[in-house]
C-alpha positions, 0 to 999 in steps of 0.5 A: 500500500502507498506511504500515508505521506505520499497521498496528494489531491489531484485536484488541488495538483491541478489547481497549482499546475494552472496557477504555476502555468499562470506565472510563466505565460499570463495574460493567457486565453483558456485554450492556449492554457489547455494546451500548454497543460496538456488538460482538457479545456473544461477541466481548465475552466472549471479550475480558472472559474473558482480561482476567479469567483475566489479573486486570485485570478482575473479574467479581462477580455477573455485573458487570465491573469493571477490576481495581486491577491498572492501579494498578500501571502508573499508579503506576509512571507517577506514580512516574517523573513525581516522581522526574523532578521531584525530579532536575530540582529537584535538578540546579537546586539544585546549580548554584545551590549551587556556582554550577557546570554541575550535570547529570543523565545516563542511558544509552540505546542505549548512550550517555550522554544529558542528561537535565537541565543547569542553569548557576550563576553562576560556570559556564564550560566546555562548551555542551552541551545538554540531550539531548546523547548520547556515549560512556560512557567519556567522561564521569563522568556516563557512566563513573559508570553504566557502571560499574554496569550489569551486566556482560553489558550493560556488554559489549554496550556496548563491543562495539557503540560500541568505545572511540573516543577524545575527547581525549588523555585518554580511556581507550581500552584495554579493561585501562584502562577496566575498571580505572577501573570497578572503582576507580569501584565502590570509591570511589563516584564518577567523576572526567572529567579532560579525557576528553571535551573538552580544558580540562573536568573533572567529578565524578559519582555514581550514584543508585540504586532500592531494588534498588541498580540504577543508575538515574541520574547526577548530576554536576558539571563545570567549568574545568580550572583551578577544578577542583583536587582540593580543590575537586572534593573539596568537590562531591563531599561536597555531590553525595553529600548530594543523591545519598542525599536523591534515592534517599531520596525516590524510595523515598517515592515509590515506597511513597506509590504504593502505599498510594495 
């Protein structure tokens, strides 16, 4: 029997033939399209139709062209490519900066994942590599999205994963957690005090898009010992410059998109 993996739809197979046919060859009339496909004429209309009555083609004097209508799924591929540059830049010139462990996270199935880590010069504490997923309490990076994920997904969350604990430290009641999310709300950021691994604290803020929905974090962790409140008082001034450069930015980059 064939692999589970290898099924296709022939006619959404159809659909892209057509839509790629489009790229090389539009405007095109119907026939010169069949043709050229080697499909029949009624099955290339019936196709062509639906792409029309759904605008991402246009049909004008008998000539079918793609709608700018794949603009929007090509800008909004654009748009995250930059903004991916522009964190990663970004989480570069923070441990430049501070010389400390700067990172970026996001949430996936319900855990924080890595998404960029840079080390300064001054770095020491934990090891952990680019991709790394845990719980969401654990970490600032983790708590600090958490605590802005809508309520009913931020639910899903805790039901599906619980509230294991890391260290000692960790928040593992439910009235705890929501209490540090709520103050995480107020103040605007996260603070890690040995929740994760024993010895490493950090400090972390949300990025958000122009709909004010967490998209990111940014953060940055270090040495016990290093990390006094004063000292994190100060990264948290120098991450909350870069957290409103990177949603500044990102806003440019969405409208840039749009007008092309």
């Amino acid at each position: 029997m064939p692999s589970q993996n290898n099924k296709t739809i022939s006619a959404v197979e159809t659909t892209l033939d057509i839509l790629s046919a489009l790229g090389k060859r539009e405007p095109v009339g119907l026939s010169d399209l069949a043709s050229h496909l080697g499909i029949p004429t009624s099955t290339v209309f019936i196709h062509l139709n639906t792409l029309v009555q759904r605008d991402y083609v246009v049909k004008e004097s008998g000539q079918y062209r793609r709608s700018f209508r794949f603009l929007e799924f090509g800008g909004s591929v654009r748009q995250r490519l930059d903004i991916g540059r522009l964190l990663r830049n970004k989480v570069e010139e923070l441990s430049r900066e501070t010389g400390e462990i700067a990172g970026a996270g996001i949430e996936e199935n319900g855990q924080r994942v890595i998404l960029y880590r840079s080390s300064g010069g001054k770095a020491a504490g934990d090891e952990i590599p680019i991709g790394n997923h845990t719980e969401m309490h654990w970490t600032s990076l983790g708590k600090v999205i958490l605590a802005h994920l809508p309520v009913d997904r931020r639910n899903e969350i805790i039901a599906d994963h619980g509230l294991p604990k890391g260290t000692d430290n960790t928040l593992s009641s439910r009235s705890e957690l929501e209490a540090a999310l709520e103050r995480i709300r107020d103040q605007g950021y996260a603070i890690d005090d040995e929740e994760h691994l024993r010895g490493v604290r950090g400090v972390a803020v949300p990025i958000f898009n122009d709909e004010q929905e967490v998209m990111v974090s940014l953060g940055i962790t270090g040495p016990r010992d290093r990390f006094t409140s004063r000292y994190m008082a100060n990264l948290l001034e120098i991450l909350r410059y870069t957290k409103n450069e990177i949603e500044v930015r990102s806003q440019y980059y969405e409208y840039s998109t749009i007008d092309g």
